[in-house]
N, C-alpha and C positions, 0 to 999 in steps of 0.2 A: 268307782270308775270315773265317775265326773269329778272328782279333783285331781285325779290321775291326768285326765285329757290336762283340765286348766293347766297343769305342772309340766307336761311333757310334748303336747298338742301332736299326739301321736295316732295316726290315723288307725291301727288296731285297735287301740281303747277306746275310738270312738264308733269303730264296725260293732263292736263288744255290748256298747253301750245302743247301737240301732237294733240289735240282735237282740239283746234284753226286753228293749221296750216298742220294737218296732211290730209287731202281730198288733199289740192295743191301739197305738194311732195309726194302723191302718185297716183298721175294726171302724174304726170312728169314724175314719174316710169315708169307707163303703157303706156305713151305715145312713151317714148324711145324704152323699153323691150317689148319682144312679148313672155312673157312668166310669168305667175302670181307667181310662187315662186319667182325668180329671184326680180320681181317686190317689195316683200315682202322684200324680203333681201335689197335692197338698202335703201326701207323706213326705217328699223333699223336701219340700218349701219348710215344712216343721222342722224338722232335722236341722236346716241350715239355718234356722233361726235360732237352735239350740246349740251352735257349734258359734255363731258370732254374742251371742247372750246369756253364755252358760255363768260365765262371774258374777252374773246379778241376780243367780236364783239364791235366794235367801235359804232355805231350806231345803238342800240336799237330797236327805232321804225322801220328800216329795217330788221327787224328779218325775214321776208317773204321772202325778195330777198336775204337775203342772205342761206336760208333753198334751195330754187328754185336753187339757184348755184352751191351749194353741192351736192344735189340732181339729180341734171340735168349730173352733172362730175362724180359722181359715176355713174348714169344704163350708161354711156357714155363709161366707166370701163370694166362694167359687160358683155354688150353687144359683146364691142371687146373681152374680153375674153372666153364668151360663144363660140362664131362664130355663122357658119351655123346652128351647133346644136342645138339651139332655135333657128332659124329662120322658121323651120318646125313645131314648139308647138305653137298654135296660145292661146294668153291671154283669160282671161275670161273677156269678159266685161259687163258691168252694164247691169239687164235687161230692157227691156222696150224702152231702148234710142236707137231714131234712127238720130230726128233733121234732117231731109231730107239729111240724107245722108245715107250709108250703113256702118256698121261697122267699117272693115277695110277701107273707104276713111276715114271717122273722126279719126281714130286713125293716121292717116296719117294727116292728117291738125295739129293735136293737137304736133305730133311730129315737125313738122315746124315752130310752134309757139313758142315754147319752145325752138327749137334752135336759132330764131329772138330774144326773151328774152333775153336768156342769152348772146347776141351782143352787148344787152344795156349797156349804165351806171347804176349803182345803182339806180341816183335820178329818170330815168325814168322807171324802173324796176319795183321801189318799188310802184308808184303812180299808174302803171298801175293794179301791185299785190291789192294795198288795193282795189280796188273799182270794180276789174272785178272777184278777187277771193274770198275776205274778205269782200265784200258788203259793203263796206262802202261807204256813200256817199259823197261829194268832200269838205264839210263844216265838216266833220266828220275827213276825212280826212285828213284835213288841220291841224285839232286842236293836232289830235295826232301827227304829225310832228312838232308844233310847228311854224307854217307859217301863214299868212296868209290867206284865201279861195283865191283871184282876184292871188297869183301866185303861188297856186296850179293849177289851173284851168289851167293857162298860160300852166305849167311843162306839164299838162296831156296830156294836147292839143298838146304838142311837141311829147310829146313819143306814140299819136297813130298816129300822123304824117308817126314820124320816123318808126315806128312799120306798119304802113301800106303800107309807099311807098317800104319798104323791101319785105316785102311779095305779092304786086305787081311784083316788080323782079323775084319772083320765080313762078308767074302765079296764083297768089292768086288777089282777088280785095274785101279785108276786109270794112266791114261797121260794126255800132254800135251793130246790128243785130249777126252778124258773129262774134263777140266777144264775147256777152252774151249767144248765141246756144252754141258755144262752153265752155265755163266756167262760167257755173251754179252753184253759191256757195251752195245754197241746193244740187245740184246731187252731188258736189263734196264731199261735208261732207260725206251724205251715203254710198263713198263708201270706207269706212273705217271701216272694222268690229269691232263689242267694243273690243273683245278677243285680236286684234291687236295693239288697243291703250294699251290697259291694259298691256300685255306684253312689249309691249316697254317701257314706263315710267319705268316701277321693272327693266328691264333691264339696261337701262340709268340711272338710282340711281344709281344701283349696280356699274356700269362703270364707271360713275365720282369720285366714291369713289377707283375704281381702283380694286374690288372686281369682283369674277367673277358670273355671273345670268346664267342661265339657259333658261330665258326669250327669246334670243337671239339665232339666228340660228350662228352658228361656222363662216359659207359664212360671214355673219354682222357685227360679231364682228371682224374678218381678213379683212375684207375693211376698217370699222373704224380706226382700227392702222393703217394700212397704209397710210390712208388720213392722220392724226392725225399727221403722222411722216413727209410727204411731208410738208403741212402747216407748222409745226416748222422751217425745214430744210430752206424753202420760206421765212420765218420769221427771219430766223439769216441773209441769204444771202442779203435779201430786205435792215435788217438794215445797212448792211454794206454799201450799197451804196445808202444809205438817206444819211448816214454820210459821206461817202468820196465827196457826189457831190452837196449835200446840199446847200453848200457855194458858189461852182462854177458852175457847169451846170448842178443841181439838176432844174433850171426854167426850162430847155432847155427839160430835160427830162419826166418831167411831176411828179416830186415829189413835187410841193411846195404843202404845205398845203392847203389843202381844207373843204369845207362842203356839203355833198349832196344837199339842199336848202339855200337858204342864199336871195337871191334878185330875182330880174324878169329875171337878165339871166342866172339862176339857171341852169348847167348840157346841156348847147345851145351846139349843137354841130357843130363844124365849117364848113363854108360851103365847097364844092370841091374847092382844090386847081387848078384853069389851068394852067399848067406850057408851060412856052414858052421853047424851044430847047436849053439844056445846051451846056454853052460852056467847054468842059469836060479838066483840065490842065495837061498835062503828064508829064511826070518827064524832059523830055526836057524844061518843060516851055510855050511849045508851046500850041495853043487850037483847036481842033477839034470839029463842032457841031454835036452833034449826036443827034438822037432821046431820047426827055424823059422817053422813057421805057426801055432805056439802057443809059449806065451799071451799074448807082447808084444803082438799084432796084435787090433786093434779100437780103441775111439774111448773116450777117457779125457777126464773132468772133470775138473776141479782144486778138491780138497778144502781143500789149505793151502798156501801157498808163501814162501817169504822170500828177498827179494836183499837182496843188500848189506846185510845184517842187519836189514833192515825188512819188517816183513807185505804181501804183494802185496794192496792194493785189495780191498775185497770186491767192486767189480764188476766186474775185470779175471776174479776169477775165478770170477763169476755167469757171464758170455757167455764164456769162451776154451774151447775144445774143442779136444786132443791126438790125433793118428790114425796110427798104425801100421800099415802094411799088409803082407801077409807075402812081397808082392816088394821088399822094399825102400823103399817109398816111404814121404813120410812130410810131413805137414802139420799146420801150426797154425792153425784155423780161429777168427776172431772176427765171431759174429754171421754174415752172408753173405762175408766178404774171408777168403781162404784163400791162407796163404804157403807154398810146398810146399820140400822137401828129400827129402834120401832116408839111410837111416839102416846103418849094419854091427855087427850083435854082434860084438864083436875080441877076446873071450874071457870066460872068467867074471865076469858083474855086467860086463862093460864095453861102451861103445856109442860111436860113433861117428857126426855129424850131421855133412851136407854139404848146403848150400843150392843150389836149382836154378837162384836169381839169379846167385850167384856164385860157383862152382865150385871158387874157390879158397880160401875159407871154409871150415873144421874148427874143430868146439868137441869137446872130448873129457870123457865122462859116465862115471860107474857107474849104477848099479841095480842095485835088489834087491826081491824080492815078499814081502809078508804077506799069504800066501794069493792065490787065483785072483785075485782082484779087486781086490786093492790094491797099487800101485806104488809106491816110491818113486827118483828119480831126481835127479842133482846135475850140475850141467853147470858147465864153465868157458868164460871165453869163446877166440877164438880165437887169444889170444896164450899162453894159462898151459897147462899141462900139465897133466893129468888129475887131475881131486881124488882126494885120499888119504883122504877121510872125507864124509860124507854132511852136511855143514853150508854155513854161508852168512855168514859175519859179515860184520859192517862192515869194506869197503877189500879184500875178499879177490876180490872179480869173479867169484863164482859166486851160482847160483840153484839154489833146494833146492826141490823140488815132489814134494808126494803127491798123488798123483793115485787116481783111481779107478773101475773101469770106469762107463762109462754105460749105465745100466738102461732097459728099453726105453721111448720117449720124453723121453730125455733125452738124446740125441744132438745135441739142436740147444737151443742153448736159451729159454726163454721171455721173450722179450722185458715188462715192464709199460711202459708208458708213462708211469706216473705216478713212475717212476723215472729217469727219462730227465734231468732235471736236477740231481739226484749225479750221476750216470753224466759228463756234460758236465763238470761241475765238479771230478771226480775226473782226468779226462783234462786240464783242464788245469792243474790245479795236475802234474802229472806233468811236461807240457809246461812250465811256466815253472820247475821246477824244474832241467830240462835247463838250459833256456836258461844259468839261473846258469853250471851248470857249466862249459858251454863259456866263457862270458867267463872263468870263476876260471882255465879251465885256460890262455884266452890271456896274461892278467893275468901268470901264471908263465911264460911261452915269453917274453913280453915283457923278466921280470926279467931271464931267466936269459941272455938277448943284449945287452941294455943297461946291467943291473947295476944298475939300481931299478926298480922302479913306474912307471909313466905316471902322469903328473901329470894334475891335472885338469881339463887344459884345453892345448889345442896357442898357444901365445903369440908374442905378436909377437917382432919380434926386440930390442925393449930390454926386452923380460922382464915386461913391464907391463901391455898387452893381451890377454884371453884371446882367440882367434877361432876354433878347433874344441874340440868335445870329445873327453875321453878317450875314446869309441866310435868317432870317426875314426882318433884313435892305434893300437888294437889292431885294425882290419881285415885287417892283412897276417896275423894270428894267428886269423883265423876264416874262412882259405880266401878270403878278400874282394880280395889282395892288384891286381890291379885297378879294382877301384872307387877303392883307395885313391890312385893313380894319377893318378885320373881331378880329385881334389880341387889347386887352389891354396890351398898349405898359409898362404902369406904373405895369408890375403883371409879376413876374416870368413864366420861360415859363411850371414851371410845378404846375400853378394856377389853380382850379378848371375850368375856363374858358379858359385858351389857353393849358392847356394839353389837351382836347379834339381836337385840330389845328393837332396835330402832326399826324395824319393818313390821313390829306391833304395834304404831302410832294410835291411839283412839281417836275414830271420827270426831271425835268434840275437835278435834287440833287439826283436823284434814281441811283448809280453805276450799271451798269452792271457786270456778273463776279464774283458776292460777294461768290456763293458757298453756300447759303443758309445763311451766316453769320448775313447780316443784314436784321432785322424783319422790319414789315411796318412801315413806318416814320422814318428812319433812313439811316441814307448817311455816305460816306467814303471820300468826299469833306472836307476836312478842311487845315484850315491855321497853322501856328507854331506862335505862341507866346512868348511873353516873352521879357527883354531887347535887345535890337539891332535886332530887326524882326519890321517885315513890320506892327505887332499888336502888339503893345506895350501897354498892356492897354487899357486905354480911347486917350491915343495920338492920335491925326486925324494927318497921314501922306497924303503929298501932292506928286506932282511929282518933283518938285524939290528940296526934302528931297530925293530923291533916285539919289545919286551921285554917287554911284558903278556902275550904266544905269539900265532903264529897262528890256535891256535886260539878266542883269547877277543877275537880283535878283527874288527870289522866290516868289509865292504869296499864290499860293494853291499848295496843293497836294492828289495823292490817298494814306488816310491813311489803316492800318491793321486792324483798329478796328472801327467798325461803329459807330456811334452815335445817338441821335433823333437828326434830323434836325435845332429842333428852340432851343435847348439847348446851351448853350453858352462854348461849351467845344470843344476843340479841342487842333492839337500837342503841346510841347513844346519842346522845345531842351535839353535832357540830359546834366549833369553840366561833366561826363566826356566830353571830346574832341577825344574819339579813338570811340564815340557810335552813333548812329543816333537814330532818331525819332520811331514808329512803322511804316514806309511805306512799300508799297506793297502788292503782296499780291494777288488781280486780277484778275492777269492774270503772264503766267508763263514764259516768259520772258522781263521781266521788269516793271516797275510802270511809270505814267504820273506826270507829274509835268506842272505848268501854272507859266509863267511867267508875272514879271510885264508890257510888252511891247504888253501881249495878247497871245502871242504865247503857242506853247503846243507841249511837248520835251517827248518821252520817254527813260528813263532813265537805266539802268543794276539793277538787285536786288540788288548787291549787288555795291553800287558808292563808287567811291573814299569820303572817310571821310572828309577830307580838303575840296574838293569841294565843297560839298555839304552843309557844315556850312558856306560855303563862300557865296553861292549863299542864304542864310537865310538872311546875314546882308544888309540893304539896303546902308549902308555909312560908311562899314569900310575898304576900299580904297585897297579891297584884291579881 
């Protein structure tokens, strides 16, 4: 039904889709809130943050857990904001239900359950949503995920596990019984008045269209934008540091790539760490054993940091916040989006990180302290062996951070608003600087099987015709290898058949920055062509045709004017000598360029002319 809206933006499939999932976030409401307008307002305010944000749920068939999320963080919102003054209006609850308990205790169990929930991961979140809110049963279940049954069944079996030894902790002793009293997918539907579905859906049309309804209580529509502007702000900051750490202690951090279900040890979450008594290195060199509940453990800002022998962003490390906790666990919080791991002192000055995405993830660190309050700490990523020294250069794939504890209110950090557009522009120049690298790196997996370069342009077969471009050639070297598949290589790319391709573009070729310039399927990746360039034609260039070095010759660049992707068009070098290409563009101080050696340079808007057609020629000895 949610790709149905995205495609149709048709306010039935979106009543359809409040109908479905509307009894569970307003479960959540009234469980949090003790007071039924309030209750009321947050069930919109969710809705309409699901009707402007619905293109960026990653996962679909999670539509539940991730409604429960939203849901649970806004009356989380409203509550702290209300204060005491609801806590004296007691909500209206369902008649009839009592479930051997009295009122206010179930309202009270339902609120604990909700907060244990929302503790979870996703993958057990959601398994526990389909089948104790959404009645589905586990063969039902499965299918709609796309899994299995024998490791759904495993997953679900984890998360009332996990979900039950929690709420043992807090004096609860849940069984199958005490799950189903509590969340009856019949009582939950009823209690959703239709007047309230009705209104929400007209209002969430209205609202993804950016139009204003009436539908909507004022409270509703003012938490929605606010959530709406957090999650963006969450969104630029997150990507900037996929990008910056990606390569180097994105394992370490808990960014690599993942799937909610995937195998049988789908979302296992690791067991407690026992930590033996660090030996803690002070700037003298010397070690002292202290207790593992001191001093690593508490919540560190990032004073200075360098990867890959470049300064980390100043606003990566305005918002990042570091957290040690003295069981083991262990998180990188940016802004509100928190990636957790769990962490082992393995001996003096050394540390060990394990991600709770993916379990089979190890980055291995030193550290050492200057004094109570100042850390400093070197991670490698998950392929290299433990650093031998507290550094970070260029090509070595580690990351060097001093950090420092955080003084009281600064725990979280201060968002300005009026900074918000660096902040954006910092994240994506991050982002399109990745992008580079993954084409540089396919560009080489390409050489190193074919024994040159991709030409710049996929040709007909008497050599004469271009009809795809080089971004169709390298697919199979960006994970893409069925799309590529999917192309008739012998047919231009704007053939009845592969022009329908071109709204498949893979994120690697999506610029960030574009300003609205480039439409769907179209990218700002492209090479320069032409005599004495790395694309000559149909010429297959090798690496030892590139005698000027790789590292002083061009390969890509971000150009000014987008293109469709699989079209075979891209820069060429004006015949004056005082003019350059269309580059830049962006981002607004300066353009990226990818060299042949892999690397990725940002460059002045406006470069030295000479330069810059020098670094074009691969072998003209300038």
């Amino acid at each position: 039904m949610l790709q149905q809206f995205l495609v149709d933006r048709d306010e039935r499939t979106f009543a359809a889709i409040v109908k479905r999932h509307g009894g569970m976030v307003m479960e959540v409401c009234r469980s949090v809130l003790h007071h039924q307008q309030d209750a009321e307002d947050v069930f919109q305010a969710t809705f309409l943050v699901l009707a402007r944000k619905a293109d960026s749920i990653r996962n679909r068939q999670s539509l539940g857990s991730w409604l429960h999320g939203v849901g649970y963080r806004l009356a989380l919102k409203m509550r702290d904001q209300a204060g005491g003054r609801r806590d004296r209006e007691p909500i209206v609850h369902e008649p009839g239900k009592t479930d051997g308990f009295d009122d206010l205790t179930m309202g009270e169990l339902r609120a604990i359950v909700h907060e244990e929930l929302d503790r979870l991961t996703e993958g057990y979140r959601t398994a526990l949503l389909l089948c104790y809110w959404e009645g589905k049963t586990r063969d039902e279940a499965a299918a709609l995920l796309g899994i299995t049954a024998d490791a759904f069944k495993k997953c679900l079996e984890r998360a009332r596990r996990l979900l039950g030894s929690r709420l043992v902790q807090r004096g609860l002793a849940p069984a199958s019984a005490f799950f189903a009293a509590l969340f009856t997918t019949g009582a939950v539907d009823a209690s959703v008045p239709f007047i309230l579905t009705k209104t929400t859906a007209e209002a969430a049309s209205a609202f993804a269209a950016g139009e204003i309804s009436t539908g909507a209580s004022a409270s509703a529509v003012a938490m929605a934008e606010g959530v709406i502007q957090t999650m963006n702000i969450t969104k630029w900051i997150s990507s900037l540091v996929i990008a910056l750490l990606l390569g180097a202690v994105g394992v370490a951090l808990g960014y690599a790539g993942y799937q909610t279900f995937g195998n049988d040890a789908m979302g296992a979450e690791l067991a407690p760490v026992t930590l033996g008594p660090p030996a803690i290195v002070q700037a003298n060199g010397k070690t002292s054993p202290k207790s593992d509940r001191e001093p690593i453990a508490g919540i560190w800002r990032i004073a200075s940091g360098v990867a890959e022998g470049k300064p980390m962003p100043a606003e990566f490390i305005q918002f990042a916040r570091l957290q040690f906790h003295a069981d083991g666990k262990f998180a990188m919080t940016v802004l509100e989006e928190s990636k957790p791991g769990r962490y082992k002192l393995v001996g003096p000055g050394r540390i060990d990180l394990k991600s709770d995405i993916n379990e089979n993830d190890l980055s291995q660190g030193i550290f050492k302290f200057d004094g109570a309050d100042s850390l400093t700490i070197c991670f490698s990523n998950g392929k290299d062996a433990r650093p031998t020294e507290f550094a970070a250069g260029e090509g070595s794939a580690q990351v060097l951070m001093h950090l420092a504890r955080a003084k009281p209110g600064e725990e979280k950090p201060k968002v300005d608003l009026k900074d918000l557009d660096a902040v954006r522009e910092a994240a994506n120049r991050a982002i399109s600087a990745n992008n580079l690298k993954q084409i540089a790196l396919a560009m080489h997996n390409y050489e190193a099987v074919y024994k040159h370069f991709p030409r710049h342009a996929i040709y007909s077969k008497d050599g004469k015709k271009p009809l795809l471009s080089w971004r169709v050639e390298i697919l199979p070297f960006i994970d893409q290898d069925q799309l590529y598949k999917q192309f008739k290589l012998d047919e231009p790319w704007d053939s009845p058949h592969n022009i329908k391709l071109v709204e498949k573009m893979p994120k690697t070729f999506a610029a960030p920055g574009t300003a609205g310039k480039a439409k769907r399927g179209e990218t700002n990746y492209q090479v320069i062509t032409g005599p004495d360039t790395m694309f000559d034609g149909p010429k297959k260039m090798r690496f030892q045709d590139i005698t000027d070095g790789t590292s002083n010759t061009l390969m890509a660049v971000e150009a000014s004017n987008p293109v469709a992707w699989t079209r075979p068009d891209d820069l060429t070098m004006p015949k004056d000598k005082d003019k350059l290409p269309a580059v830049g563009g962006l981002f607004s101080n300066g353009f990226h360029i990818m060299l042949c050696d892999g690397s990725v340079r940002l460059l002045p808007l406006r470069p030295d002319v000479a330069t810059f057609r020098a670094l074009v020629t691969p072998a003209a000895a300038d």
